[in-house]
C-alpha positions as a LaTeX table, in Angstrom:
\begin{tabular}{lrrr}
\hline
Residue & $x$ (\AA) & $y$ (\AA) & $z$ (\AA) \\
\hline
Unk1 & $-22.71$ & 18.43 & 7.25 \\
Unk2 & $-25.76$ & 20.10 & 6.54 \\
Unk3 & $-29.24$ & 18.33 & 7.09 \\
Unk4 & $-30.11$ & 17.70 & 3.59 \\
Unk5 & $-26.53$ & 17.04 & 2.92 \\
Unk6 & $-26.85$ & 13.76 & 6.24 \\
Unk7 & $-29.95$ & 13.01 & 4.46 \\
Unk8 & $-28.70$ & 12.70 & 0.62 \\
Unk9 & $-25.65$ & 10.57 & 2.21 \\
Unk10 & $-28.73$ & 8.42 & 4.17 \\
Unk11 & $-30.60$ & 7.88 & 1.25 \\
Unk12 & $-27.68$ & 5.60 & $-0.42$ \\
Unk13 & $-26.67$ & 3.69 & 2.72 \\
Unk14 & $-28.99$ & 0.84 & 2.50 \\
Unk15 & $-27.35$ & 0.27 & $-1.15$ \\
Unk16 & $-23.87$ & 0.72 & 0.31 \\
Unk17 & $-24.48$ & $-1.76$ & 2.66 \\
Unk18 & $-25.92$ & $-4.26$ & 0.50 \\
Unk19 & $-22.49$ & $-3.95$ & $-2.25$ \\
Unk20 & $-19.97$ & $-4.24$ & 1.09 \\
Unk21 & $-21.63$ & $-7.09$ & 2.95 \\
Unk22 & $-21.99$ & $-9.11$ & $-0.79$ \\
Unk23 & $-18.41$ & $-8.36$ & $-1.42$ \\
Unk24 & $-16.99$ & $-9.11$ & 2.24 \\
Unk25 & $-19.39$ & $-11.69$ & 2.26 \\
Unk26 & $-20.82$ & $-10.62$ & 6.05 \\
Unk27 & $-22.85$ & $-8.94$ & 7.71 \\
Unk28 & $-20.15$ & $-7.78$ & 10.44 \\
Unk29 & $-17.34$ & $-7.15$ & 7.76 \\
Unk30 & $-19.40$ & $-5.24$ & 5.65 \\
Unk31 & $-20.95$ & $-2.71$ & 7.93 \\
Unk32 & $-17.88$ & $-1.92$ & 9.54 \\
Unk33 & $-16.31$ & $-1.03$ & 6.11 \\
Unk34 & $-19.26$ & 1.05 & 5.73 \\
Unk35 & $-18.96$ & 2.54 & 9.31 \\
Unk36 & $-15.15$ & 3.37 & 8.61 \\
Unk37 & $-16.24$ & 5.08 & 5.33 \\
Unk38 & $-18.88$ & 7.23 & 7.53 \\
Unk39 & $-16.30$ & 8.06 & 9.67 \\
Unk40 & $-13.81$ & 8.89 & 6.99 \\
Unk41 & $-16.59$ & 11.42 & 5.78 \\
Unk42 & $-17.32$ & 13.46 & 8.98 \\
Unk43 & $-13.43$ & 13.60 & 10.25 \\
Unk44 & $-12.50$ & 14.83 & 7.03 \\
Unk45 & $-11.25$ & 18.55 & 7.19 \\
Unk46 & $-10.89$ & 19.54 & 3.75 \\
Unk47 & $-14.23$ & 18.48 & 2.27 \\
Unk48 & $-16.63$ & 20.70 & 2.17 \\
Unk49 & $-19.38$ & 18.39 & 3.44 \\
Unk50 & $-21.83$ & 21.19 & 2.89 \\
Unk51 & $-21.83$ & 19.72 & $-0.53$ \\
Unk52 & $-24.22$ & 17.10 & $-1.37$ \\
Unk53 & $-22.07$ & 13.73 & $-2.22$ \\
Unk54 & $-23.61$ & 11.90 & $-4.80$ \\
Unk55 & $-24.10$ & 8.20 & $-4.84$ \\
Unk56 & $-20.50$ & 7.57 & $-6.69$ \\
Unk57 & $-18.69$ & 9.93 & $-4.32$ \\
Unk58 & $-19.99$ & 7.94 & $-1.36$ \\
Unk59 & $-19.13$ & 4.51 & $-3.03$ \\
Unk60 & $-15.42$ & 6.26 & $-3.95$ \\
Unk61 & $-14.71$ & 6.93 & $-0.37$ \\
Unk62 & $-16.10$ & 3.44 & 0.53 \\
Unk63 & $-13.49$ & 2.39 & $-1.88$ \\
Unk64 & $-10.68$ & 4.43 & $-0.31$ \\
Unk65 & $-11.25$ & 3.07 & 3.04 \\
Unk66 & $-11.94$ & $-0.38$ & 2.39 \\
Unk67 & $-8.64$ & $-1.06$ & 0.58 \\
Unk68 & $-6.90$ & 0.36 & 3.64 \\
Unk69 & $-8.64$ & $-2.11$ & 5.19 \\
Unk70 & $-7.63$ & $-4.58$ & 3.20 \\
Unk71 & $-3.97$ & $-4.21$ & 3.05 \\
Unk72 & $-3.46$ & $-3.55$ & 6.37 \\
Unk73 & $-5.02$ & $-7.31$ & 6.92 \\
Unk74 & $-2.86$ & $-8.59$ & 4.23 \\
Unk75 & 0.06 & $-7.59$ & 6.03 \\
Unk76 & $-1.08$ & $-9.46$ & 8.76 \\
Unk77 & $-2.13$ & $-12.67$ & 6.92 \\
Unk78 & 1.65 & $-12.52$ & 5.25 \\
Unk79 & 3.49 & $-12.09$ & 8.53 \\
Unk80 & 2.83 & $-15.68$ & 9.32 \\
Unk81 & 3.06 & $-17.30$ & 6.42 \\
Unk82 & 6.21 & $-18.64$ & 4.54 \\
Unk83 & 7.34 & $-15.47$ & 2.70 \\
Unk84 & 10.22 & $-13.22$ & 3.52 \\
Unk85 & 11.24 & $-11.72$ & 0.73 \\
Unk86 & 9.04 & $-8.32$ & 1.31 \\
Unk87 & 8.45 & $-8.21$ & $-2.84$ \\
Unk88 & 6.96 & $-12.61$ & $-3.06$ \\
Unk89 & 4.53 & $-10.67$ & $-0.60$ \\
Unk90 & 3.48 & $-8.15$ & $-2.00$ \\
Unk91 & 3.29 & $-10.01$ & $-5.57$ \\
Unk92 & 0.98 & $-12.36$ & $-3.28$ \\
Unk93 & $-0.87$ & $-9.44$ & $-2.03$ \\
Unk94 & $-1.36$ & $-8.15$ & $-6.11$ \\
Unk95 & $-2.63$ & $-11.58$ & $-6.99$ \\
Unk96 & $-5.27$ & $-11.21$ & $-4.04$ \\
Unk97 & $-6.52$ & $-7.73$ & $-5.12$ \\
Unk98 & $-6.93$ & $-8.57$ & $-8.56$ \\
Unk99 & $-9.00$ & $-11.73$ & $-7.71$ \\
Unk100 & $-11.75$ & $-8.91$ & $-5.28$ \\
Unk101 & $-11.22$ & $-6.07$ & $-8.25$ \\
Unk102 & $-13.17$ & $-8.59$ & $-10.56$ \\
Unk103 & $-15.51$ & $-8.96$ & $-8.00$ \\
Unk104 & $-15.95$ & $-5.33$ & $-7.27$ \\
Unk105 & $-16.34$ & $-4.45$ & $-11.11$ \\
Unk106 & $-18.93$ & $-7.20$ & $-11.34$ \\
Unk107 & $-20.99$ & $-6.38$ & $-8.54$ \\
Unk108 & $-20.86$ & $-2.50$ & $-8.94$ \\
Unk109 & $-22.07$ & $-3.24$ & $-12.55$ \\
Unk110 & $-24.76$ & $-6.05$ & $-12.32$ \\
Unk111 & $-25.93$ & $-5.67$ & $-8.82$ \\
Unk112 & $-25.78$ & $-1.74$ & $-7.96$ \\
Unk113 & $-26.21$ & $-0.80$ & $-11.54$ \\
Unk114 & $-23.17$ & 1.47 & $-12.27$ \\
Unk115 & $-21.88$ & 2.35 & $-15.96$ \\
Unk116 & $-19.14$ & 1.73 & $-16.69$ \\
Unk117 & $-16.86$ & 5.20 & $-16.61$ \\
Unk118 & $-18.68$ & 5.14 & $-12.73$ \\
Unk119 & $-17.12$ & 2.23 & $-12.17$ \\
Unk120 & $-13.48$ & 2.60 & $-13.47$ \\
Unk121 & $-13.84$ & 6.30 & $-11.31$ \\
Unk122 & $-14.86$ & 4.28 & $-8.05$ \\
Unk123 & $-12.27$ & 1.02 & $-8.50$ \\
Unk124 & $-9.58$ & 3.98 & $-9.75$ \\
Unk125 & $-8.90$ & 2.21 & $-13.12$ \\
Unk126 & $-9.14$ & 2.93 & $-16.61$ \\
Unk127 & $-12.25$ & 2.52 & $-18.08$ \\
Unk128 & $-10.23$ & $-0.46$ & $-20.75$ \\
Unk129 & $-9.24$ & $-2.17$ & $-17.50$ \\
Unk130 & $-12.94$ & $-1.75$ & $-15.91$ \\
Unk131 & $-13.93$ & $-3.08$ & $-18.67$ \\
Unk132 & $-11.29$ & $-6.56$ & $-18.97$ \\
Unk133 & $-11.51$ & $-6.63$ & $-14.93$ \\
Unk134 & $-15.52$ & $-7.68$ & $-16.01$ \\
Unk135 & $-15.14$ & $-9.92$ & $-18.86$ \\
Unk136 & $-12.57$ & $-11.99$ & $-15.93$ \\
Unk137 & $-15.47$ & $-11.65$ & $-13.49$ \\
Unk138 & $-17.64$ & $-12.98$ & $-15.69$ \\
Unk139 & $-15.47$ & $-15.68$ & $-17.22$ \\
Unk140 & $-14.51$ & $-17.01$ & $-13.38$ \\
Unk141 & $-18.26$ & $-16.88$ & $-12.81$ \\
Unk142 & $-19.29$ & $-19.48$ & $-15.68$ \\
Unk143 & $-16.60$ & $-21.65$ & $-14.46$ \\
Unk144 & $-17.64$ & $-22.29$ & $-10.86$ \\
Unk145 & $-18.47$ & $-25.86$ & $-9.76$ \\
Unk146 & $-22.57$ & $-26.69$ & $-9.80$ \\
Unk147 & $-24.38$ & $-26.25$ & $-6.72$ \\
Unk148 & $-27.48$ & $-28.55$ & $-4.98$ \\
Unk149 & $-30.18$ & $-25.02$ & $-4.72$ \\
Unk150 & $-32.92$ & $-24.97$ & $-2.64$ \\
Unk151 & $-35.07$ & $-22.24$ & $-3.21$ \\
Unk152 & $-38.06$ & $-20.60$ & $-0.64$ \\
Unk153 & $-40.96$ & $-19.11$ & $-2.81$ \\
Unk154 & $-44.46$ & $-19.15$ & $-2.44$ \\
Unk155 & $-45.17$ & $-17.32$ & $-6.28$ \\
Unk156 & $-44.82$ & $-20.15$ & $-8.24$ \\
Unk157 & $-44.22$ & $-18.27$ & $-11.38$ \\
Unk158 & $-41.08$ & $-16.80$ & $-9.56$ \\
Unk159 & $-39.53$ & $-20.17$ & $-8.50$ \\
Unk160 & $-39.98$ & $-21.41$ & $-11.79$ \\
Unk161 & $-37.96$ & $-18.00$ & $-13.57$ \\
Unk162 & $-35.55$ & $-18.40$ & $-10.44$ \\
Unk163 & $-34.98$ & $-22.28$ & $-11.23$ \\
Unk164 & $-34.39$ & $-21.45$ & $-15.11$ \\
Unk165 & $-31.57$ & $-18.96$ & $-14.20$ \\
Unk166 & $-29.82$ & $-21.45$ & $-12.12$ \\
Unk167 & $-30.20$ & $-24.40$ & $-14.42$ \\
Unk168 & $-28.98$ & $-22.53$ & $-17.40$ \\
Unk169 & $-26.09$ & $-21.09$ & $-14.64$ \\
Unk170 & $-25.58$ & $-24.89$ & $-14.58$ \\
Unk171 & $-26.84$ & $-25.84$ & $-11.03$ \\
Unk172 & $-29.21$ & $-28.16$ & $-9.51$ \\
Unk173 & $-32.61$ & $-27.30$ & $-8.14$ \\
Unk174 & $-33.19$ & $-30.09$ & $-5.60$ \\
Unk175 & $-36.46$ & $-28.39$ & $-4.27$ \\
Unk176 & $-39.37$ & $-25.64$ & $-4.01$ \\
Unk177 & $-40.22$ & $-24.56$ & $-0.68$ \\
Unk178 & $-43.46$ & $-22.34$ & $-0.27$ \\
Unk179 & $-43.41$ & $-22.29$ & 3.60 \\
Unk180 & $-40.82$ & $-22.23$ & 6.38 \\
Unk181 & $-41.67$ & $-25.68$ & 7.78 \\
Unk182 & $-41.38$ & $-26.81$ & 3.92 \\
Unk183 & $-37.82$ & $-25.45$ & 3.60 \\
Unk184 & $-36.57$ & $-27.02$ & 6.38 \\
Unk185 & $-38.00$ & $-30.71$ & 5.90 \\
Unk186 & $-36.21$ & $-29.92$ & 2.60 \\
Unk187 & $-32.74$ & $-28.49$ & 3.82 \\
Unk188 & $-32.72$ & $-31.90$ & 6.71 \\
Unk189 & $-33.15$ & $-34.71$ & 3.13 \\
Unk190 & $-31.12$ & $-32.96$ & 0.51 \\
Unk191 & $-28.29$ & $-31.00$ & 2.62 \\
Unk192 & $-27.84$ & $-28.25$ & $-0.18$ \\
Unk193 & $-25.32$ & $-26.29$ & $-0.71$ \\
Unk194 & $-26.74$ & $-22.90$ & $-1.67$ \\
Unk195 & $-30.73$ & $-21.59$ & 0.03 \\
Unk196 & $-32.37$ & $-18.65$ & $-2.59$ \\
Unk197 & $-35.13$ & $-17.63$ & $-0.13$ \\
Unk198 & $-37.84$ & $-15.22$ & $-0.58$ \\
Unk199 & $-38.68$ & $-13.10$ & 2.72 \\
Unk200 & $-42.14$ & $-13.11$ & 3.02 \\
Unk201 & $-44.27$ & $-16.38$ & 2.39 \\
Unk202 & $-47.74$ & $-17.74$ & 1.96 \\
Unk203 & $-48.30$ & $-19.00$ & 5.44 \\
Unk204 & $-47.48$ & $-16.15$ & 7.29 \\
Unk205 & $-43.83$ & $-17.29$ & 8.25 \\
Unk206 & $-40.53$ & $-15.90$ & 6.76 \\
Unk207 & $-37.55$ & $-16.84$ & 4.59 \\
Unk208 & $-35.43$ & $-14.93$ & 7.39 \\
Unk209 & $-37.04$ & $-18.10$ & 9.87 \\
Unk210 & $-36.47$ & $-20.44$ & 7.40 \\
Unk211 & $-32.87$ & $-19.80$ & 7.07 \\
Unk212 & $-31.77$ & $-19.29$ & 10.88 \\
Unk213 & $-33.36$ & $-22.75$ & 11.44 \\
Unk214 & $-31.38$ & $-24.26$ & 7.97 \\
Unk215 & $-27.88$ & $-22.37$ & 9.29 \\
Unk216 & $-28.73$ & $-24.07$ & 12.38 \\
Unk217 & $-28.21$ & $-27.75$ & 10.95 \\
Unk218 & $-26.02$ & $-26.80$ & 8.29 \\
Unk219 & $-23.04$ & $-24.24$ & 7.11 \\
Unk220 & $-24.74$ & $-23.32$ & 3.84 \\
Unk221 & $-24.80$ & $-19.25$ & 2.25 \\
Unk222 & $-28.38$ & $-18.02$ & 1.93 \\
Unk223 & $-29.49$ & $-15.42$ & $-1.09$ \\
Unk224 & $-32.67$ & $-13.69$ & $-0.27$ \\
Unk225 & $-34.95$ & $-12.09$ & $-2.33$ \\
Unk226 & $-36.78$ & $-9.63$ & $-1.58$ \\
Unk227 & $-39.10$ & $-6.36$ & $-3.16$ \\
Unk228 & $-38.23$ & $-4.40$ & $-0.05$ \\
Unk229 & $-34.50$ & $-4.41$ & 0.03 \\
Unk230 & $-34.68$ & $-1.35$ & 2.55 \\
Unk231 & $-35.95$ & $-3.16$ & 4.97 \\
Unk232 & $-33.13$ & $-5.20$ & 5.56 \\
Unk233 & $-30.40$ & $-3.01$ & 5.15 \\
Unk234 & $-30.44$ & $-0.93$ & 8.05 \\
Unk235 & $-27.22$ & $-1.80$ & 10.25 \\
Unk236 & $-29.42$ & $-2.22$ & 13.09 \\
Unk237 & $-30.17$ & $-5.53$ & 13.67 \\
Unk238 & $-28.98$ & $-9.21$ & 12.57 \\
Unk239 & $-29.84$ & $-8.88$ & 8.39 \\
Unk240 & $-28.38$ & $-10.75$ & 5.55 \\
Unk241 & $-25.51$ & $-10.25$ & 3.31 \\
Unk242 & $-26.62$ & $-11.33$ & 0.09 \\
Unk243 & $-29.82$ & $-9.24$ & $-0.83$ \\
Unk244 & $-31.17$ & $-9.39$ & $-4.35$ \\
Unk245 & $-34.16$ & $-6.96$ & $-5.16$ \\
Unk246 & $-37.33$ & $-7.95$ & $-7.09$ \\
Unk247 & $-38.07$ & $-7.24$ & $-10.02$ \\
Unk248 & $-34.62$ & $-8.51$ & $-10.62$ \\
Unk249 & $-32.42$ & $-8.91$ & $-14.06$ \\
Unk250 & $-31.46$ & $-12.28$ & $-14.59$ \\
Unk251 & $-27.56$ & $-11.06$ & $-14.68$ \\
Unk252 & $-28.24$ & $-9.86$ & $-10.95$ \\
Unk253 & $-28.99$ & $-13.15$ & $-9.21$ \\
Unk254 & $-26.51$ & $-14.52$ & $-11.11$ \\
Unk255 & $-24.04$ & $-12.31$ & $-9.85$ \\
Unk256 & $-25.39$ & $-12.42$ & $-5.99$ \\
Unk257 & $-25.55$ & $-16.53$ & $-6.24$ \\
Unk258 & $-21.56$ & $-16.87$ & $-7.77$ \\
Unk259 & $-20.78$ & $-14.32$ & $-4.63$ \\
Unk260 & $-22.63$ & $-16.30$ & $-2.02$ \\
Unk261 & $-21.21$ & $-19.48$ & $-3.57$ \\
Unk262 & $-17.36$ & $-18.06$ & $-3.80$ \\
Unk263 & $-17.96$ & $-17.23$ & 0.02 \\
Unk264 & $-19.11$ & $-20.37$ & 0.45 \\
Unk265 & $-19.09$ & $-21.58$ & 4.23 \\
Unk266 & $-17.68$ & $-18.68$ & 5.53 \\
Unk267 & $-20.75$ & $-16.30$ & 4.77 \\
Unk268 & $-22.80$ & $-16.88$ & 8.15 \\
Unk269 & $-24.82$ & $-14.86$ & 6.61 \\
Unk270 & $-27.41$ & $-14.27$ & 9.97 \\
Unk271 & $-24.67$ & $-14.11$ & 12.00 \\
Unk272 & $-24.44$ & $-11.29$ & 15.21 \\
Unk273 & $-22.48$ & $-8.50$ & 14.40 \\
Unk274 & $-19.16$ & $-7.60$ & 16.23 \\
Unk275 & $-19.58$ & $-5.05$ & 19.03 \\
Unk276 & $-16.53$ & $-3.15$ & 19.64 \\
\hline
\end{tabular}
């Protein structure tokens, strides 16, 4: 691959990052499906990787490699569990995919901004499907439980659009936190279930601190929000898996808080990646 070519492909890995580690709902999982796609790229003898790929072609391979993924764990999971007829498995394994296919559509859509026909080219459906796959997404979204919020922001105008979303998405704000030592105090008296947390605050200290101290005392996913969404997604370091940019729509924290909430205790979302 050329130079320009490594950097065009660089220039859309942050954002690659960001849609696998929402839709894994890690840090570790994510990057690794990333990784593989990289991987996937160079060992590949027929492209011609003198070609610039464009942002969908990179998020179409990502595709490829991920499902792989996937499937081959599927066949694991199934192995031990009570199903030996080969075709109740892989009608279980159908009913699994369709479930992350919404979730792909609606995060490819509302989060990295795809149309449409880019979408039913990366998922590899029609663009009639794409389009029901969403209106599911979107229908399992509004029907999620309600969820105690805590959100970290020191612009007051911001918490207050950020609590309208969620109380018209049907959840509970149970407190404003402008500093780290704030959030805390906060997370220790009202246990919430879901932390929105801006990265940098008023007094100097960090939403990043703020939420290794809550996931400390409490198994809880974390959204942050943040204006320099580059920042964090660089693979090199611990960094979070739900990542909403500002200025944001309200359809995209929607989307990032009904992902962090579906994960639910199983997105530790600071946690160390794997080293192989």
């Amino acid at each position: 691959m050329t130079d320009h070519g490594r950097a065009t492909v660089a220039a859309h890995l942050p954002y690659l990052r960001r849609y696998a580690r929402a839709l894994t709902g890690s840090q570790a999982a994510g990057d690794a499906c990333v990784r593989g796609c990289l991987e996937a790229l160079l060992a590949d003898p027929t492209r011609d990787r003198a070609q610039l790929m464009s942002r969908t072609d990179l998020f179409v391979l990502f595709h490829k490699v991920h499902e792989r993924l996937v499937w081959a764990q599927d066949e694991e999971d199934f192995a031990d569990e009570d199903l030996d007829d080969p075709l109740d498995r892989g009608v279980a394994q159908r009913v699994r995919g369709l479930s992350e296919r919404n979730r792909q559509v609606l995060l490819l859509t509302h989060t990295e901004g795809f149309p449409i026909p880019e979408v039913a080219r990366i998922i590899g459906e029609s663009q009639e499907m794409t389009v029901d796959l969403l209106n599911r997404a979107w229908e399992a979204l509004r029907a999620q439980p309600s969820a105690q919020v805590l959100i970290i922001e020191d612009e007051p105008i911001i918490a207050l659009d950020i609590a309208g979303i969620l109380k018209d998405m049907g959840h509970e704000v149970i407190g404003v936190a402008s500093t780290s030592d704030q959030a805390i105090a906060l997370a220790k008296a009202r246990n919430p279930s879901l932390v929105l947390a801006d990265v940098q605050l008023e007094d100097g200290s960090t939403g990043i601190e703020a939420a290794t101290k809550i996931l400390e005392l409490l198994s809880v996913p974390v959204v942050f929000v943040t204006a320099y969404p580059e920042r964090l997604l660089t693979g090199e370091r611990i960094e979070p898996a739900f990542l909403v940019s500002k200025p944001f729509e309200p359809t995209t924290l929607e989307v990032a808080v009904s992902q962090a909430l579906l994960c639910g205790a199983q997105a530790n979302i600071l946690r160390q990646p794997k080293v192989a």
